[in-house]
N, C-alpha and C positions, 0 to 999 in steps of 0.2 A: 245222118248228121254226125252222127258219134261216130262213125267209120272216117268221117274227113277229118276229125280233131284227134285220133286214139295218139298218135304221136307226141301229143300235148301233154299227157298225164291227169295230172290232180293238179294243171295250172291254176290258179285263183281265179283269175281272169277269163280264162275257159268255163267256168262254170260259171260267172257271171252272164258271160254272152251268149252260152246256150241257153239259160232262162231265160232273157232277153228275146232270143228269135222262136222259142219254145210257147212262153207267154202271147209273142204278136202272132202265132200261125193260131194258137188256140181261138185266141179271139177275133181271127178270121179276118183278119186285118189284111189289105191288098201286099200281096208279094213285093210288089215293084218299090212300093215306099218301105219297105223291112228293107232291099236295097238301096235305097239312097240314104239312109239310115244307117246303115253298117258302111257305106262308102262315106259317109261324114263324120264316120267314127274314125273310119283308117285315114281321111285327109287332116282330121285335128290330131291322132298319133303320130302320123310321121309330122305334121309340122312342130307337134311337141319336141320330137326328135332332135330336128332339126335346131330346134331353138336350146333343148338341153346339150346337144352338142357343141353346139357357137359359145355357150355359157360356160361347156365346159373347158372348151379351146383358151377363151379369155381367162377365166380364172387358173387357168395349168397355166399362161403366161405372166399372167397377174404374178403367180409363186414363183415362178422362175426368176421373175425380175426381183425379188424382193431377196430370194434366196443369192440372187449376185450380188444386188447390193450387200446383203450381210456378209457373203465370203470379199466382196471388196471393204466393206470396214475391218472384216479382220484382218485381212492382210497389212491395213492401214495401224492398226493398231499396234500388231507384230512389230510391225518395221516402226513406230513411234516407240514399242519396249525396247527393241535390240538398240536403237540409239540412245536412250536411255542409260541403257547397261553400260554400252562402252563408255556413253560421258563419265558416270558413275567410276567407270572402271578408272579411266583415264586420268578422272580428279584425286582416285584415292592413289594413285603410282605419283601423280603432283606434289602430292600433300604430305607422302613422304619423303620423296626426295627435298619439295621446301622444310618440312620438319627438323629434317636433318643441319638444310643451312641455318636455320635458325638457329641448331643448339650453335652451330659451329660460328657465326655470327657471334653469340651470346658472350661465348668461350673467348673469343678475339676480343668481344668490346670487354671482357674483366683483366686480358691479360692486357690489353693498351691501357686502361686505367692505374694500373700496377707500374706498366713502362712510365707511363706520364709520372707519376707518384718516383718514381725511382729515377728519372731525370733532372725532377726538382728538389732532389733529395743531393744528387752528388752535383748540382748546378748551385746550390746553399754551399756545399761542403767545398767544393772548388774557391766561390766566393771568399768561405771562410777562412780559409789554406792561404789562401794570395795574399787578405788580408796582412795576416800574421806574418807570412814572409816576408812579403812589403814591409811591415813595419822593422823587423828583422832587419832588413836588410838597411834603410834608411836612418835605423838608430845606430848601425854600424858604420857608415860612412858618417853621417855626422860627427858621431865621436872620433873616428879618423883624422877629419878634418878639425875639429877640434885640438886634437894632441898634434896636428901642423902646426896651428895657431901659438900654442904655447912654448913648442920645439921651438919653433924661429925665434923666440923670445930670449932663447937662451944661449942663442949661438954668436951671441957676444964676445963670450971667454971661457974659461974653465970655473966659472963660481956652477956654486951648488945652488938649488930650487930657491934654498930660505936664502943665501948673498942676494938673491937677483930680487927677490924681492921684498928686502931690505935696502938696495939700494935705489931700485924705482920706487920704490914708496908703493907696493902692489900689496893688494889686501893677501896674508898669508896664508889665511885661514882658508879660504874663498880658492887663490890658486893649487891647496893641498888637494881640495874638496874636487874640484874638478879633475883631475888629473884622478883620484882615488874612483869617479863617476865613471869616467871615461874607461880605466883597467879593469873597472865590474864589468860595465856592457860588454867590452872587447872578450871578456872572461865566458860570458854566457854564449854570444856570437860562437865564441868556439867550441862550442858543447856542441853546438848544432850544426856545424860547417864541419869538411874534412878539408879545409882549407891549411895550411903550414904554417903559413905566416903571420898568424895570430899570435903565435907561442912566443916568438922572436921578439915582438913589438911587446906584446904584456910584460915580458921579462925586461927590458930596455926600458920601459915607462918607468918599472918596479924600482930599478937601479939609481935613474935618475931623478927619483923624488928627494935622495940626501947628496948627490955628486954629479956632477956633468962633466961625462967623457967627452970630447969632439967628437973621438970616432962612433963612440956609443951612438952618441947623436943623429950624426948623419947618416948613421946606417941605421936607426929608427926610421930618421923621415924619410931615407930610400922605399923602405920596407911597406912606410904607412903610406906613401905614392903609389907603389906598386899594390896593396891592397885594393887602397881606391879605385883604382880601377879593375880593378877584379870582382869588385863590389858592385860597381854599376853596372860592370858588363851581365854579372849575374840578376842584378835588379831590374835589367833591360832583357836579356832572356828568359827572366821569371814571369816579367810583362806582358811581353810575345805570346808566350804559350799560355798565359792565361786568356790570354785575345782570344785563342784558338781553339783552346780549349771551349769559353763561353761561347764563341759563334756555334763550334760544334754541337753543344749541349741544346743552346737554344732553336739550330734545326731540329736536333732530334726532337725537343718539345712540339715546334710546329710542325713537323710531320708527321706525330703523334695526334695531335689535335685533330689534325686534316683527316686522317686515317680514322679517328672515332667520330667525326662528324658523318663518315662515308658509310660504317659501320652501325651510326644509329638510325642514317637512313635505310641504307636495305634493309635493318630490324623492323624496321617500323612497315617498309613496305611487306616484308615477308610475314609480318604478324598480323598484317590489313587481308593480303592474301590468302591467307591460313583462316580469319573468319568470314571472307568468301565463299572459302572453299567447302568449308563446314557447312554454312549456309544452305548453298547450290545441293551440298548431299542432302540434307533434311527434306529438303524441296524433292530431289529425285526418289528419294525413300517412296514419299508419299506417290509421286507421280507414279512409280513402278508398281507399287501395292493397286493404285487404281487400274493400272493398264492390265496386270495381271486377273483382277477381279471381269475389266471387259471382255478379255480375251474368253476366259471361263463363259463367262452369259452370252458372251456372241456364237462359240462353239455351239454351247448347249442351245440357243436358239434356231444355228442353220439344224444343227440335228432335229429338230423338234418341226421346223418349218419344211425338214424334205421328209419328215413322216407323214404330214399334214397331205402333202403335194401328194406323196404315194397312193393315199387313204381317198382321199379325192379322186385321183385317175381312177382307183379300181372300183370307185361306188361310179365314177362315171362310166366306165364299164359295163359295170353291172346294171346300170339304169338305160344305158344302151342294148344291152341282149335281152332285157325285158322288153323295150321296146319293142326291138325287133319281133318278138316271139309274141308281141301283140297283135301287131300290124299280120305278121303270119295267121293268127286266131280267125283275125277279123276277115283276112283274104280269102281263108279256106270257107268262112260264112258265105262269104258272097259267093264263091263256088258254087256254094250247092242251094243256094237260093237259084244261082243262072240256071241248076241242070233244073229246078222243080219248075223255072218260069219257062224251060223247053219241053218238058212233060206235054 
């Protein structure tokens, strides 16, 4: 018996199953049933076999599947980080370039406010100018016309201021007064005008408050004619350009306006955008730290799950050549049972 197992060694199971057929030949027990006995050892070994096989088949696919599924969520994760990143990437290259319009936004809406403030400031001062000229000019022609009034008065004859009005019965005092009114305004009129013919007429007024020339006279009222209308022509072109002036000021105001109304909205939209965009990054922060964190455990899990697989194959392995070298055990019994039951 020990010449048909010597190849065996110091198997376990070898010396099990020779005290086994060592014990039933002592006790004298029939050959034939020591055989069917070792033949329903080797039918329940290999159907072990067999079933530890199937088992191990199914669970080596069982890991496989599992280990796919793992490399497909990491993959899936992968590709959820790299989007991630670029979103990330993509909002913070956004979020500088809007940064940027915003100051520049910022900068425009303070220098349009300056514009507006400096439109309303020379559209006051234009106002005020025209005013004063206007009045200028309107206290100049009336006194003009004024010193007509009282010229004609005198072109009766050669009497002086005080005859003419000693013989009308004309208050003295009253026509000095005016005529003395009338050579002040003309006097300032010509501070402020480069006009010539101011000079003429105030000296001619001057002369005739104690004598009346004719020709003094009529070359006054030439002079204070031709004034007058040199007066209104400029009072009328003073007009004009103030028209033109104000239309112009007052677009630049409304274009101004329009322009900072346009300018508080893209602020407003770029400054809505910009806590978006902040937003969305917080949110990706966190997203990416998680995805990062999956990536890690799902790595370390297919690692961990194909050690597992390997560890398994080789015990299933190993649980098969024991098999085997059981079922050999048991074969080589029955051998030498058949040669002792042909004895």
């Amino acid at each position: 018996m020990n010449a048909h197992l010597k190849e065996f060694g110091d198997h376990p199971f070898k010396a099990s199953m020779v005290n086994l057929v060592a014990m039933n030949m002592q006790t004298g027990g029939p050959l034939t049933e020591l055989k069917q006995l070792l033949q329903q050892i080797k039918d329940e070994l290999i159907a072990l076999s067999q079933a530890t096989d199937q088992q191990s088949e199914f669970n080596l696919r069982k890991s496989q599947v599992d280990i796919a599924k793992l490399q497909a969520f990491l993959e899936q994760v992968q590709a959820d980080l790299d989007n991630q990143r670029q979103e990330q990437t993509s909002l913070q290259n956004e979020l500088s370039t809007l940064t940027n319009r915003v100051k520049d936004d910022q900068t425009s809406l303070d220098r349009n406010g300056k514009g507006q403030n400096d439109a309303a400031d020379r559209l006051a001062a234009e106002n005020a100018d025209f005013s004063a000229k206007q009045s200028d000019y309107s206290d100049a022609i009336l006194a003009c016309k004024e010193a007509q009034r009282l010229l004609l008065n005198l072109k009766t004859g050669e009497t002086s201021l005080i005859q003419l009005t000693q013989d009308t019965k004309m208050n003295l005092v009253q026509t000095k007064e005016n005529f003395q009114k009338i050579k002040e305004i003309l006097e300032q009129h010509s501070k402020k005008s480069s006009l010539t013919l101011f000079q003429p007429i105030i000296e001619g007024l001057a002369e005739m408050t104690s004598k009346v020339n004719p020709e003094t006279l009529n070359n006054v009222l030439s002079l204070i004619s031709r004034l007058i209308t040199v007066l209104q022509e400029g009072l009328d072109q003073l007009e004009a350009n103030h028209k033109v002036q104000v239309e112009n000021l007052t677009r630049l105001v409304t274009d101004l306006k329009n322009e900072r109304q346009t300018l508080q909205l893209s602020l407003a939209t770029g400054n809505n955008r910009v806590k978006e965009i902040n937003s969305r990054l917080n949110e990706l922060d966190g997203l990416i730290n998680i995805s990062n964190a999956l990536v890690e455990v799902t790595q370390l899990n297919i690692v961990d799950a194909t050690n597992d697989t390997n560890l398994s194959v080789a015990e299933s392995e190993n649980q098969k050549v024991s098999r085997t070298t059981e079922i050999d055990i048991v074969d080589r019994l029955i051998q030498y049972i058949n040669e002792k039951l042909s004895e």
